[in-house]
N, CA and C atoms as an extended XYZ file, in Angstrom:
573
Properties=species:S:1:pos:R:3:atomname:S:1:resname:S:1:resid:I:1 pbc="F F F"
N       -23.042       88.078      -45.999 N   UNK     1
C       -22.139       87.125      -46.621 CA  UNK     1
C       -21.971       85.907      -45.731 C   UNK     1
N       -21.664       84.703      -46.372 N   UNK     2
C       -21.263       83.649      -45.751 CA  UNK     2
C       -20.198       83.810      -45.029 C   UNK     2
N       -20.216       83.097      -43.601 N   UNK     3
C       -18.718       83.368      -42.930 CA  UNK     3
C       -17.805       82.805      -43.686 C   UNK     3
N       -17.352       81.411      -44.438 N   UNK     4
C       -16.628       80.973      -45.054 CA  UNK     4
C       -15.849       82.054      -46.327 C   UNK     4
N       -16.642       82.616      -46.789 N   UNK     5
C       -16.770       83.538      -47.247 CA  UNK     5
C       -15.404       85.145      -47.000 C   UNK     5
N       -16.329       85.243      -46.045 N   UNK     6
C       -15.405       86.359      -45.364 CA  UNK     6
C       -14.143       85.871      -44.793 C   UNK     6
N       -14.221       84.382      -43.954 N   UNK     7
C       -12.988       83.806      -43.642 CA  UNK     7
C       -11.959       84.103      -44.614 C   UNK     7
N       -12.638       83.789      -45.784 N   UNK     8
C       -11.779       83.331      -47.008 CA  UNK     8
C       -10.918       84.213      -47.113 C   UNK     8
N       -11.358       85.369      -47.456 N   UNK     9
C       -11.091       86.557      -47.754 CA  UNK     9
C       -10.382       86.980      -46.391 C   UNK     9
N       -10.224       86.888      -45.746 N   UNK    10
C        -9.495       87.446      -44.666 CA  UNK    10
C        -8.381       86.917      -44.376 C   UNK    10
N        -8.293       85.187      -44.789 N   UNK    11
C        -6.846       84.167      -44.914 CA  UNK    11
C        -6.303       84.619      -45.522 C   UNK    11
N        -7.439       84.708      -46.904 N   UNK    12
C        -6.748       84.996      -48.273 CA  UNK    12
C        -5.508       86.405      -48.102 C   UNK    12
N        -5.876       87.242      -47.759 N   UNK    13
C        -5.596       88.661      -47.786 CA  UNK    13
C        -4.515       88.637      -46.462 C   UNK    13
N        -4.294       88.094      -45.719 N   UNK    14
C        -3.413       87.888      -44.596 CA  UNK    14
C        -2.253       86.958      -45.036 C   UNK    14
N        -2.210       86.028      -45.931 N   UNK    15
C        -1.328       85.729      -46.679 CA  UNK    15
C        -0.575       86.110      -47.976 C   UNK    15
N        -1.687       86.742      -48.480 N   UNK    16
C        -1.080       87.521      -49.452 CA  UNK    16
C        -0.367       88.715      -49.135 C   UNK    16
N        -0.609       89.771      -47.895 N   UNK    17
C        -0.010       90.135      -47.496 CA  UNK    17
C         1.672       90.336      -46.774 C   UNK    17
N         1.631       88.594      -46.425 N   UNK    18
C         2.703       88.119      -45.342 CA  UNK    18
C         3.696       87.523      -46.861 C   UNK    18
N         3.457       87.671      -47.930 N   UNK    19
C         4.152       87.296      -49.266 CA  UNK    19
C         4.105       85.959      -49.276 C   UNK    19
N         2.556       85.270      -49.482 N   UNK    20
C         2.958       83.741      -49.878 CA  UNK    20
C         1.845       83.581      -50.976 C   UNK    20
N         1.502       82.427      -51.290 N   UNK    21
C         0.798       82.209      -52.330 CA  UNK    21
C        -0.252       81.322      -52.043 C   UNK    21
N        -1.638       81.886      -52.983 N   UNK    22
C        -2.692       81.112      -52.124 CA  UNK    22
C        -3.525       80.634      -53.778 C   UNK    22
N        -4.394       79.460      -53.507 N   UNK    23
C        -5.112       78.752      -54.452 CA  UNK    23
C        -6.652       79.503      -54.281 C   UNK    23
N        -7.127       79.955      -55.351 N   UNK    24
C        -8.055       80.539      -55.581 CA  UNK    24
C        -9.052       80.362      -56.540 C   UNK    24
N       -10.412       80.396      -56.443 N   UNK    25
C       -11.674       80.605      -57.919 CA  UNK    25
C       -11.637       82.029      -58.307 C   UNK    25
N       -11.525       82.141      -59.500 N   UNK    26
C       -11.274       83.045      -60.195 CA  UNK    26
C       -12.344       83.777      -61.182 C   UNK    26
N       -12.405       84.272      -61.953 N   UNK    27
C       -13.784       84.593      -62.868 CA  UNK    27
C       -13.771       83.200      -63.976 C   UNK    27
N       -12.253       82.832      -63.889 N   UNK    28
C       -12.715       81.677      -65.204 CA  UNK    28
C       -12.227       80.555      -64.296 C   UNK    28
N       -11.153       79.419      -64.299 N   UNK    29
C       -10.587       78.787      -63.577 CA  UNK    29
C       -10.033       78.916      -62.371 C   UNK    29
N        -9.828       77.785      -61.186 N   UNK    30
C        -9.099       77.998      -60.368 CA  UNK    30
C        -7.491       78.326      -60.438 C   UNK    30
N        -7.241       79.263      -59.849 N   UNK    31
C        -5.661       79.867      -60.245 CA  UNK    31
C        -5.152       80.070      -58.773 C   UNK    31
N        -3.804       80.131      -59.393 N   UNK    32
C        -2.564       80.490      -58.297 CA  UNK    32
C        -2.757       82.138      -58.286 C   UNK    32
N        -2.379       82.619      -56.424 N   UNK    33
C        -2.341       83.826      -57.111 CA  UNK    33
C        -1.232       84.293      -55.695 C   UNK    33
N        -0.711       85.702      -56.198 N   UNK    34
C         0.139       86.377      -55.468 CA  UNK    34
C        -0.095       88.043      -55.151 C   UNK    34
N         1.183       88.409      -54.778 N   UNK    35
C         1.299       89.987      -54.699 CA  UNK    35
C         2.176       90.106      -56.015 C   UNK    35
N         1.632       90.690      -57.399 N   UNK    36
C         2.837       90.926      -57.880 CA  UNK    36
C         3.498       91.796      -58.126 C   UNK    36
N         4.072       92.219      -57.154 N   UNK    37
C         5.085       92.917      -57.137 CA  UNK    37
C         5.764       92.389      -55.718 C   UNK    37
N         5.166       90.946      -55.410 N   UNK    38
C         6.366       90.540      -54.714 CA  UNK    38
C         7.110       89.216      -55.681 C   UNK    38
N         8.486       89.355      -55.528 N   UNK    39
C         9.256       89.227      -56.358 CA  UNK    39
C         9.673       87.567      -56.067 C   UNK    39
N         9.705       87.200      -54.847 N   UNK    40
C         9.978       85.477      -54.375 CA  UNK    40
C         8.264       84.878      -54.270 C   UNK    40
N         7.130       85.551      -54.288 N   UNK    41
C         5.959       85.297      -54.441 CA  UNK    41
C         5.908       84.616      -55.891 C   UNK    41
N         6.458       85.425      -56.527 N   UNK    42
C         6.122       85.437      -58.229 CA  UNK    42
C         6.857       84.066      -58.674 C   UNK    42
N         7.913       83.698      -57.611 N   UNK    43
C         9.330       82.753      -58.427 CA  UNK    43
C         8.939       81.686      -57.796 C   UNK    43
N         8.059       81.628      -56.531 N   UNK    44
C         7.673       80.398      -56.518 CA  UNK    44
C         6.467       79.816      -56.990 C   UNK    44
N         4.955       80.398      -57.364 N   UNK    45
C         4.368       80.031      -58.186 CA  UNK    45
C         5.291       79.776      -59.534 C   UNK    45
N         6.102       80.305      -60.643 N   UNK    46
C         6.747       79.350      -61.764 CA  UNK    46
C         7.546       78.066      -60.872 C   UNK    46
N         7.468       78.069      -59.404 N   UNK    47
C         8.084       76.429      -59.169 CA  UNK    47
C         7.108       75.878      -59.019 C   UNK    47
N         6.007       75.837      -58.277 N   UNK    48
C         4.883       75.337      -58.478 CA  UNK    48
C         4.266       74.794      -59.563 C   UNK    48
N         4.474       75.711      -60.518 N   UNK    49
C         3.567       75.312      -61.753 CA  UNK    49
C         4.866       74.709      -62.972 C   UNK    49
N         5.858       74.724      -62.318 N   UNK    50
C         7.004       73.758      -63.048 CA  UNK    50
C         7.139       74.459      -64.444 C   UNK    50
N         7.074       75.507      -64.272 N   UNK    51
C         7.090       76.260      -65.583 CA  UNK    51
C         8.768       77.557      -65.972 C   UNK    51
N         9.250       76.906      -67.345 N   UNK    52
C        10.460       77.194      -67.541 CA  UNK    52
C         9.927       77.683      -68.807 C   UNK    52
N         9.569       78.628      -69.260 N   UNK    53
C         9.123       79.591      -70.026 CA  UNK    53
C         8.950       81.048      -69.396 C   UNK    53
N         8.901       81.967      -70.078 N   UNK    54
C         9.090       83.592      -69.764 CA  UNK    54
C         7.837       84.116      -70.626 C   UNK    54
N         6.707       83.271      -70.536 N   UNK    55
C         5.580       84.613      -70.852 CA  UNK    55
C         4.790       85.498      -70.245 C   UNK    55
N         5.510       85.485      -69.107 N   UNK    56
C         4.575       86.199      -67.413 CA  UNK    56
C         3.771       85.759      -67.526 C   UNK    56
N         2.751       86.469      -66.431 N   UNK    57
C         1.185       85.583      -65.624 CA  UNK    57
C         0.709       86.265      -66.257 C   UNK    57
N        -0.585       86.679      -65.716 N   UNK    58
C        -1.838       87.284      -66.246 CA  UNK    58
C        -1.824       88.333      -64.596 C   UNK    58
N        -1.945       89.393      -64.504 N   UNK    59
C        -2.963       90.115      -63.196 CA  UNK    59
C        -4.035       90.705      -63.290 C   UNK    59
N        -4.792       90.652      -62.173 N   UNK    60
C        -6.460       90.665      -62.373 CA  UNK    60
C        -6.303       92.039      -61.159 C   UNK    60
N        -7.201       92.930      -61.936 N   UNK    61
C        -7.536       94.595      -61.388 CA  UNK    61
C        -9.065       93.966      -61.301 C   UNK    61
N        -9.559       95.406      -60.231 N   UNK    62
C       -11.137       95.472      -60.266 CA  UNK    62
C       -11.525       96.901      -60.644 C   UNK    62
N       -10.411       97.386      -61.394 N   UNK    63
C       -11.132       99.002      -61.703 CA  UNK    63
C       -10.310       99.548      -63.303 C   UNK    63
N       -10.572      100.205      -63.777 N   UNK    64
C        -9.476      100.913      -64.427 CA  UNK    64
C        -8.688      101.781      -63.912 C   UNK    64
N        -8.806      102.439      -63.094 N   UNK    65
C        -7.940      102.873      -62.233 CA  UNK    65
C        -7.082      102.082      -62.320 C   UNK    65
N        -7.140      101.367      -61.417 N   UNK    66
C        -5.742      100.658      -60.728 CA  UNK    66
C        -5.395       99.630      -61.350 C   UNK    66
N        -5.676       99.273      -63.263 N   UNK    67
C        -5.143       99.208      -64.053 CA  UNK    67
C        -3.963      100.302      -64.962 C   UNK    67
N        -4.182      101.118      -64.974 N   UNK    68
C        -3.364      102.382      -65.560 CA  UNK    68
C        -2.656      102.780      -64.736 C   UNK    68
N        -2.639      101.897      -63.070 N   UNK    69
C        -1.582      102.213      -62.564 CA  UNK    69
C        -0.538      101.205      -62.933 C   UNK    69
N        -0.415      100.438      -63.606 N   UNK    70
C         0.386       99.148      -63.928 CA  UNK    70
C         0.845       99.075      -65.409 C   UNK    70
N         0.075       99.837      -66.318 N   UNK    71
C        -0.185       99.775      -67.830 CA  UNK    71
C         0.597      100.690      -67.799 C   UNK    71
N         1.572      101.129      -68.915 N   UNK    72
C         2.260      102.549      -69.170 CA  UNK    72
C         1.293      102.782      -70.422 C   UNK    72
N         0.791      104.020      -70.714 N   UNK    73
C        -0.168      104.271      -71.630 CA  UNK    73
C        -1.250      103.338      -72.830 C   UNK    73
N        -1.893      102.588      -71.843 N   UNK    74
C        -2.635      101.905      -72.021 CA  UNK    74
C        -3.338      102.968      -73.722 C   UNK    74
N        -3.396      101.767      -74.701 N   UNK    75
C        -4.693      102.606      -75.808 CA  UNK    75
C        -6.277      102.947      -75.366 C   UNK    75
N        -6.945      103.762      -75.619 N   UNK    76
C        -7.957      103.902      -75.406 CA  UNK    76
C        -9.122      102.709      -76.043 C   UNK    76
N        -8.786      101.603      -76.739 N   UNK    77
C        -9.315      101.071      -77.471 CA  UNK    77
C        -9.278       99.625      -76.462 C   UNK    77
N        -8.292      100.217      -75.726 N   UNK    78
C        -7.991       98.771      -74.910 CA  UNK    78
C        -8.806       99.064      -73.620 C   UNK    78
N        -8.540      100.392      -73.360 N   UNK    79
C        -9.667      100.233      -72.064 CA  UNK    79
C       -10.770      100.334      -72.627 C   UNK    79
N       -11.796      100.655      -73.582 N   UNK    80
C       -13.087      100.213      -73.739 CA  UNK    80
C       -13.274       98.833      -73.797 C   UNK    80
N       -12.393       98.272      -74.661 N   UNK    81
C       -12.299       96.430      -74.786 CA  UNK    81
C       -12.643       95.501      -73.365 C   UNK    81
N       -11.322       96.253      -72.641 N   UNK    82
C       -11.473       95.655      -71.079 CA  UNK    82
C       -12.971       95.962      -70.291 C   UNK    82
N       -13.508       97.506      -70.469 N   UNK    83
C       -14.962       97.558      -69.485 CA  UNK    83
C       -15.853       96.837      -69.954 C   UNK    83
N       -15.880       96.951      -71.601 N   UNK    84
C       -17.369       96.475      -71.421 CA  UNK    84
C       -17.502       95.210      -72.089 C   UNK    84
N       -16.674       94.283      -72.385 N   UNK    85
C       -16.113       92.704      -72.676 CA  UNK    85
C       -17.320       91.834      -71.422 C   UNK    85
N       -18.465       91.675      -71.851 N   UNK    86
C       -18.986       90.847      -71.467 CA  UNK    86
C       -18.554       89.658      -70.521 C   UNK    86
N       -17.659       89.046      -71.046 N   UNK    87
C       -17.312       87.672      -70.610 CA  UNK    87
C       -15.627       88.184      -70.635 C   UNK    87
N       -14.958       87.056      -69.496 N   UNK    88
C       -13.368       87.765      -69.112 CA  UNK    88
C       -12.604       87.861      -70.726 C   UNK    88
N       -11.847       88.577      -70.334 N   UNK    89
C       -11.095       89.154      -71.518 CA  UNK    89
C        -9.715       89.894      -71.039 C   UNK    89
N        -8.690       88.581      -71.446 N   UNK    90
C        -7.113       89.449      -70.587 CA  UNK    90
C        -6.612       89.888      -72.345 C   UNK    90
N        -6.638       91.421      -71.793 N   UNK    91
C        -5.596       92.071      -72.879 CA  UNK    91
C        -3.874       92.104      -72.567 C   UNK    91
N        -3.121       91.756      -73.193 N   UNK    92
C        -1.744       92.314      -73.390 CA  UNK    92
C        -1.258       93.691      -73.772 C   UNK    92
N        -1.114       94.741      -72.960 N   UNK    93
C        -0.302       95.983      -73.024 CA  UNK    93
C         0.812       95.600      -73.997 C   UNK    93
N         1.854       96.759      -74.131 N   UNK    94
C         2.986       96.773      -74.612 CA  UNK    94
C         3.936       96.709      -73.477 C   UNK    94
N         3.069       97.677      -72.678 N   UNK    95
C         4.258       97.990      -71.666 CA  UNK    95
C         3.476       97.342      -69.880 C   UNK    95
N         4.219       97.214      -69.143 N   UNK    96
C         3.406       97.688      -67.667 CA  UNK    96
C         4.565       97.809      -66.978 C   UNK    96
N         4.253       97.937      -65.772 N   UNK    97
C         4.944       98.631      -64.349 CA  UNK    97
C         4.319       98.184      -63.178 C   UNK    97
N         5.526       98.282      -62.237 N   UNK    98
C         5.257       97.790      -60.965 CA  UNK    98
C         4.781       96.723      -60.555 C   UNK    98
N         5.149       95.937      -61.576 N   UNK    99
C         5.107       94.166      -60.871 CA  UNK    99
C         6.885       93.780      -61.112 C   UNK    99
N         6.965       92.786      -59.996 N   UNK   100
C         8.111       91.599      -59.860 CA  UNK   100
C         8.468       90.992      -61.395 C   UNK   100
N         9.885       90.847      -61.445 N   UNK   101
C        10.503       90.104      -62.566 CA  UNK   101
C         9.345       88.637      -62.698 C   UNK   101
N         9.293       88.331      -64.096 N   UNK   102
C         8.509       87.202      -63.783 CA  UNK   102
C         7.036       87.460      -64.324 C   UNK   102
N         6.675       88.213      -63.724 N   UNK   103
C         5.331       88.757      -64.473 CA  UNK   103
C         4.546       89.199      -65.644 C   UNK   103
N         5.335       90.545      -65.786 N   UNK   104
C         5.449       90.834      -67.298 CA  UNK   104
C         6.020       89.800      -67.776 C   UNK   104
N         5.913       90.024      -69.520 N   UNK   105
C         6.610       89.117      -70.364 CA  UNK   105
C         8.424       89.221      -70.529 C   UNK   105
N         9.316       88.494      -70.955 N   UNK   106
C        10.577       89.355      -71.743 CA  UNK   106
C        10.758       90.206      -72.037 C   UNK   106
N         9.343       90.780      -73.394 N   UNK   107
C         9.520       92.070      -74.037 CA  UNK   107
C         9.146       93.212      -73.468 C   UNK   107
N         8.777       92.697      -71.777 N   UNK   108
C         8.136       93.839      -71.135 CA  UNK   108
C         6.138       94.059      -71.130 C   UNK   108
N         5.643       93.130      -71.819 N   UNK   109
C         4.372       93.327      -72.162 CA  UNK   109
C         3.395       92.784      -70.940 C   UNK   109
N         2.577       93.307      -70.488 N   UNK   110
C         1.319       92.879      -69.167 CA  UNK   110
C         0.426       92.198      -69.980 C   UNK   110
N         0.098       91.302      -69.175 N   UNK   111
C        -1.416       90.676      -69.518 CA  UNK   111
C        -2.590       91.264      -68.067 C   UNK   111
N        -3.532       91.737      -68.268 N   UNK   112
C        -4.521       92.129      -67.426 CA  UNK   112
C        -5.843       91.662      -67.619 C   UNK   112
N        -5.940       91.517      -66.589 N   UNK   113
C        -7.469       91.241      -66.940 CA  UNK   113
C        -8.706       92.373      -65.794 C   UNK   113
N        -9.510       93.230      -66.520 N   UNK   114
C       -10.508       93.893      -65.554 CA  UNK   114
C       -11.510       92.675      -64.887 C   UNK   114
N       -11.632       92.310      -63.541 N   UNK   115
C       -12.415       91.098      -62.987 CA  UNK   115
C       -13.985       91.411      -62.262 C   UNK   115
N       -14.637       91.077      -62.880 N   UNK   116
C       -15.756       91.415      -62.045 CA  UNK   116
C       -16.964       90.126      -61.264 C   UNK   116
N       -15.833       89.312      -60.621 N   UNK   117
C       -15.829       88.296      -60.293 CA  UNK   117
C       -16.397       88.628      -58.561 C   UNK   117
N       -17.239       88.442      -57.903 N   UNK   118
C       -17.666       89.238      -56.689 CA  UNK   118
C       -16.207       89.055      -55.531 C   UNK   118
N       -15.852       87.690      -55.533 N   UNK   119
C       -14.784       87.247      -54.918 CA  UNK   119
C       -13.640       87.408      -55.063 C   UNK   119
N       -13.026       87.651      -55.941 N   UNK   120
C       -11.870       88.503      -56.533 CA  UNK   120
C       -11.942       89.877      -56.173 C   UNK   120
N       -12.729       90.483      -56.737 N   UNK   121
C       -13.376       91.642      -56.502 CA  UNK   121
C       -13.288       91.965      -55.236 C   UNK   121
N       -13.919       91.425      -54.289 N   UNK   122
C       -13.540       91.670      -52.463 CA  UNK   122
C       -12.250       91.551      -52.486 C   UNK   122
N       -11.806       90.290      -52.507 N   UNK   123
C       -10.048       90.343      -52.357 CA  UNK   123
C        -9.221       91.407      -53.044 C   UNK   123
N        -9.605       91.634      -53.917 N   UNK   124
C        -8.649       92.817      -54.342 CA  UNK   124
C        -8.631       94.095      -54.061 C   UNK   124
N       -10.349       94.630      -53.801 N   UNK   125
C       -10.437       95.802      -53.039 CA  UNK   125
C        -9.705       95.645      -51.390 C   UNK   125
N       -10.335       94.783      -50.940 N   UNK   126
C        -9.278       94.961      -49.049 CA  UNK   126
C        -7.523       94.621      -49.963 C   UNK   126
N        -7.071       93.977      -50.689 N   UNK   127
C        -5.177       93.862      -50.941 CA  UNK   127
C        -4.967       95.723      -51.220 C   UNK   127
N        -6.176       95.838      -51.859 N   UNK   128
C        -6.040       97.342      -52.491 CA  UNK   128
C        -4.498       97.167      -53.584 C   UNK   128
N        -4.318       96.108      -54.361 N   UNK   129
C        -3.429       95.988      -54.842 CA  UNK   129
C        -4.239       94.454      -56.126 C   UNK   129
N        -3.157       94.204      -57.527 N   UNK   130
C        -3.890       93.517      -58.358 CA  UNK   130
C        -3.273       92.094      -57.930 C   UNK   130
N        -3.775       90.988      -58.122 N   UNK   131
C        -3.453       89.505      -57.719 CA  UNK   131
C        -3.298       89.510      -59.355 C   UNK   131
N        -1.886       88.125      -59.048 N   UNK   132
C        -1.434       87.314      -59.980 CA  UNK   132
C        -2.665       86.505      -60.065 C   UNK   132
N        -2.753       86.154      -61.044 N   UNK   133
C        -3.760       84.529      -61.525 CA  UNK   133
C        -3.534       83.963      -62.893 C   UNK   133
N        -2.632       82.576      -62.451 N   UNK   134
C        -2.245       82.238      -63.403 CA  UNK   134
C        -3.284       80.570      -62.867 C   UNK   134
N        -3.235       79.482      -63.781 N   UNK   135
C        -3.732       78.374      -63.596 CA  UNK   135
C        -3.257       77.808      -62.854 C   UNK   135
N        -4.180       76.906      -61.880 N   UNK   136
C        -3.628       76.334      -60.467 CA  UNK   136
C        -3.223       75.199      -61.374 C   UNK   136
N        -2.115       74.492      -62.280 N   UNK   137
C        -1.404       73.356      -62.946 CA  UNK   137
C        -0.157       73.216      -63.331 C   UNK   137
N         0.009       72.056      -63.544 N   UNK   138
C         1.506       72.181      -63.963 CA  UNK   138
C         1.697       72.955      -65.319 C   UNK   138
N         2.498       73.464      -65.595 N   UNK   139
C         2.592       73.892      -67.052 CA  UNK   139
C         2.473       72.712      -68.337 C   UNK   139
N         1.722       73.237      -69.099 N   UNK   140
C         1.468       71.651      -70.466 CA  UNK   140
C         0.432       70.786      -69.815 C   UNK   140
N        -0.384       70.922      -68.327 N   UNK   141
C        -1.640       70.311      -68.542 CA  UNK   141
C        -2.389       70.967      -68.379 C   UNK   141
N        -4.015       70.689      -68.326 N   UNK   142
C        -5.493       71.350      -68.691 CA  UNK   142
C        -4.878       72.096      -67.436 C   UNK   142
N        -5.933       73.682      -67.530 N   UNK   143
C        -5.867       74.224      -66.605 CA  UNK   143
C        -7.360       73.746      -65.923 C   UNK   143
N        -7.256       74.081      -64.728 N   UNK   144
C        -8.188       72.906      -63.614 CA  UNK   144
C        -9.829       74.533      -63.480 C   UNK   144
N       -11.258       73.402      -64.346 N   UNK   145
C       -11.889       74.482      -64.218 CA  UNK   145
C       -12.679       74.118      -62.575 C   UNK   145
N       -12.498       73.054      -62.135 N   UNK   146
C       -13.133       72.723      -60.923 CA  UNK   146
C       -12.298       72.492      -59.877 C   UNK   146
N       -12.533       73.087      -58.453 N   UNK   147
C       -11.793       72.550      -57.748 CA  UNK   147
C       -11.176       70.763      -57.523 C   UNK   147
N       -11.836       69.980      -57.609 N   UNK   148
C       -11.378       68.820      -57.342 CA  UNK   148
C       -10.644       67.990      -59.219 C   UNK   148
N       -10.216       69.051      -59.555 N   UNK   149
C        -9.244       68.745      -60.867 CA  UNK   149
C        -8.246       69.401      -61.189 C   UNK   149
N        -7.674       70.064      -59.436 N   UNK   150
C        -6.552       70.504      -59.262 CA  UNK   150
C        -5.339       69.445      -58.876 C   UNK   150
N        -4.177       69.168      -59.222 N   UNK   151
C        -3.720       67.963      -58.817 CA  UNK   151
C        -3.367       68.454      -57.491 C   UNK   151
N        -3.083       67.096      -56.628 N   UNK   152
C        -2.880       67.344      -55.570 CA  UNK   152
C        -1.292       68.271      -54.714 C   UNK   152
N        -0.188       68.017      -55.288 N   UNK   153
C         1.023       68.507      -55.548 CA  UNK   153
C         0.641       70.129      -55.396 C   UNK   153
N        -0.374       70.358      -56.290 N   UNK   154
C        -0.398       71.803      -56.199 CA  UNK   154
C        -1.460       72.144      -55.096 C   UNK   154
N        -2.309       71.821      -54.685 N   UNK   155
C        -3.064       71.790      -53.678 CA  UNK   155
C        -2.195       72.402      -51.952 C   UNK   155
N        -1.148       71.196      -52.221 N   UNK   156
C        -0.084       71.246      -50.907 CA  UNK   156
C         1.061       72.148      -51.195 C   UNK   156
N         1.390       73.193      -52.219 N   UNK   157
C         2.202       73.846      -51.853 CA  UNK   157
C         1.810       75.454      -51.965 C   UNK   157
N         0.368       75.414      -52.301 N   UNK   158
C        -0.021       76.846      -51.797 CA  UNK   158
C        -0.063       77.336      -50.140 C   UNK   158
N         0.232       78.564      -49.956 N   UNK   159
C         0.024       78.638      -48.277 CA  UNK   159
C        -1.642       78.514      -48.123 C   UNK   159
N        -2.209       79.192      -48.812 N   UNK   160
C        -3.655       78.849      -48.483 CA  UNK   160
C        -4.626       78.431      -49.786 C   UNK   160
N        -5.688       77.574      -49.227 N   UNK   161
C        -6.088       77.230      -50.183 CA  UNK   161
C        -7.868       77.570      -49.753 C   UNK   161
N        -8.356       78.520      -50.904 N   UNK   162
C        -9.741       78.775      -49.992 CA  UNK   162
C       -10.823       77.871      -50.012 C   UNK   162
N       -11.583       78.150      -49.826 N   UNK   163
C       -12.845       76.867      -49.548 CA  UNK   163
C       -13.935       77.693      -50.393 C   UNK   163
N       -14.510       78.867      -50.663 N   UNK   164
C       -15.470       79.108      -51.398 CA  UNK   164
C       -15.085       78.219      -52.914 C   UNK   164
N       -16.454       78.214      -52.619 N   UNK   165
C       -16.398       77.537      -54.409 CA  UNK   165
C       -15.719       76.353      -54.597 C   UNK   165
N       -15.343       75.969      -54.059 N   UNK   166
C       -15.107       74.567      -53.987 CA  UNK   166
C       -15.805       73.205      -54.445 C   UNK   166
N       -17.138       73.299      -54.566 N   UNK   167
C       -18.141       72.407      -54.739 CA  UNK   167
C       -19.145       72.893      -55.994 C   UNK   167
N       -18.307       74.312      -56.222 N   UNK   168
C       -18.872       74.928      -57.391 CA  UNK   168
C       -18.918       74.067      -58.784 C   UNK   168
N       -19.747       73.490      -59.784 N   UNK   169
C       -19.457       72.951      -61.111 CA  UNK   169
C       -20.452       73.623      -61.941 C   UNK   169
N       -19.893       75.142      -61.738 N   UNK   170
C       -20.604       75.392      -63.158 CA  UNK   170
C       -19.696       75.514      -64.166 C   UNK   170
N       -20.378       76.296      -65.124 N   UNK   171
C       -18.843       75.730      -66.438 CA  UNK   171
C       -18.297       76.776      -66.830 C   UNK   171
N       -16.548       76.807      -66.771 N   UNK   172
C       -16.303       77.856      -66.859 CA  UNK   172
C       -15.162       77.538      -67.625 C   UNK   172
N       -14.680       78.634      -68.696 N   UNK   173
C       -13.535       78.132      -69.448 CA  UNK   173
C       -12.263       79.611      -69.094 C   UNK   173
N       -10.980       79.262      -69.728 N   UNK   174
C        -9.942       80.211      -70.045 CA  UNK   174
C       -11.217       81.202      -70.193 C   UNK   174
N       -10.362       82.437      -70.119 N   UNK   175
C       -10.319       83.697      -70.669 CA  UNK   175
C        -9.883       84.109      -72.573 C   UNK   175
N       -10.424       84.984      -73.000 N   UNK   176
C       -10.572       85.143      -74.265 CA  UNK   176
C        -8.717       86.428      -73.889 C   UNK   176
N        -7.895       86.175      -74.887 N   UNK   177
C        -6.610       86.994      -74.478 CA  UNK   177
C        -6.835       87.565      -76.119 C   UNK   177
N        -6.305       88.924      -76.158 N   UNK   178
C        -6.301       89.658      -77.337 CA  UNK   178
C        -4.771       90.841      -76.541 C   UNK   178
N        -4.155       90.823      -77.528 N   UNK   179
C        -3.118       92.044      -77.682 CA  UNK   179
C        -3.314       93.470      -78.070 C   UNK   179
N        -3.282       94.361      -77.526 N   UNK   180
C        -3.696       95.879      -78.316 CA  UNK   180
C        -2.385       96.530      -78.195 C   UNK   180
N        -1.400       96.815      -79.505 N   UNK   181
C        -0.506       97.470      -79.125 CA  UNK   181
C        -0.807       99.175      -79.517 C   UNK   181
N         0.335      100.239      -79.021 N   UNK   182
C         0.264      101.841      -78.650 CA  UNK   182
C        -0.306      101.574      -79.761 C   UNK   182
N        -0.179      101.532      -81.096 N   UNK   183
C        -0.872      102.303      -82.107 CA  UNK   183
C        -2.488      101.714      -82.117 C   UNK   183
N        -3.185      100.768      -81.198 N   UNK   184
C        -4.453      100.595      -81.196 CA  UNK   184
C        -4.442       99.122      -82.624 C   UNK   184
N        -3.553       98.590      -82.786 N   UNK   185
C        -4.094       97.063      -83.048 CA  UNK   185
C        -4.341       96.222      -82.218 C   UNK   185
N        -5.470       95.736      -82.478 N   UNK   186
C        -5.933       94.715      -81.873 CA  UNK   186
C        -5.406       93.776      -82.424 C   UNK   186
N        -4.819       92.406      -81.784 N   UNK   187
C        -4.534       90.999      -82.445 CA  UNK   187
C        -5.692       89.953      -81.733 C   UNK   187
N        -6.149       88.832      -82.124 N   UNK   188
C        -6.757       88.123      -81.311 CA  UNK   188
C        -5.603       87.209      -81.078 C   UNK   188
N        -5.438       86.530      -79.405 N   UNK   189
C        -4.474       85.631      -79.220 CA  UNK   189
C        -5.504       84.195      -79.284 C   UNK   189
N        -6.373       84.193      -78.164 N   UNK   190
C        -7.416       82.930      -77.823 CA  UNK   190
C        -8.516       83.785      -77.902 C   UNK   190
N        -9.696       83.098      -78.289 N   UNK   191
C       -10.881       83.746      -78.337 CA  UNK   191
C       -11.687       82.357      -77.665 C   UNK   191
């Protein structure tokens, strides 16, 4: 691996640890991300992203496992959806657990996403825990698919901001979000 690389991942994960918030490439856009289930982690990304709405973030797992540790009886329809979904795909639970106020929705509902993003993927295996990733923007503008179309405001109030991928422009959009509630409906939200 590239040292930058491993640096990354080693800032990355040393801050996320120490409960702060770091700017990250993601499987789709660059995003904010945290511990969530730390609880002043979680409240200052919504200051960051100037956001006064209650639809929680999104958190990104690298296994099913350690999705169903967060999901309260995930449908079976939802974990096939999540493995083998080609391209990212955040489902909405009904229920989840063990994240910070803030996260989940109001009604209690998770958004997840399974990531098989190589860099995420490292970071989340050494956190051994799932990262917040919500869009590195203010709330109500584009979410930023390239690093240098992050505004700057948000740039300066992450604790870290990594350097992989940075110079990256390939093309990458949102995530496709679908709802599966207990009884196994699927809704499409964004496709």
């Amino acid at each position: 691996m590239e040292k930058e690389y491993e640096d990354d991942i080693r800032n990355a994960l040393r801050v996320l640890r120490d409960g702060g918030v770091i700017l990250y490439p993601t499987d789709t856009v660059w995003g904010l991300g945290c511990d969530p289930a730390n609880g002043e982690a979680v409240r200052r990304i919504g200051e960051i992203k100037q956001r006064i709405d209650k639809k929680g973030m999104i958190i990104l797992v690298n296994s099913l496992a350690m999705l169903t540790r967060y999901v309260v009886d995930p449908p079976d329809v939802a974990l096939q959806m999540a493995e083998w979904s080609e391209s990212p795909l955040t489902v909405i639970y009904d229920s989840g657990r063990g994240v910070a106020d803030g996260v989940a929705a109001d009604d209690g509902s998770l958004a997840v996403r399974l990531c098989s993003d190589p860099f995420c993927d490292d970071l989340i295996t050494a956190f051994r825990k799932p990262l917040v990733s919500t869009s590195a923007n203010v709330s109500g503008t584009p979410a930023p698919a390239f690093f240098d179309e992050i505004a700057g405001e948000i740039k300066s109030t992450a604790d870290y901001v990594c350097l992989w991928r940075q110079d990256d422009r390939s093309s990458t959009e949102a995530s496709s979000v679908i709802k599966v509630s207990g009884n196994g409906v699927v809704k499409i939200l964004r496709d």
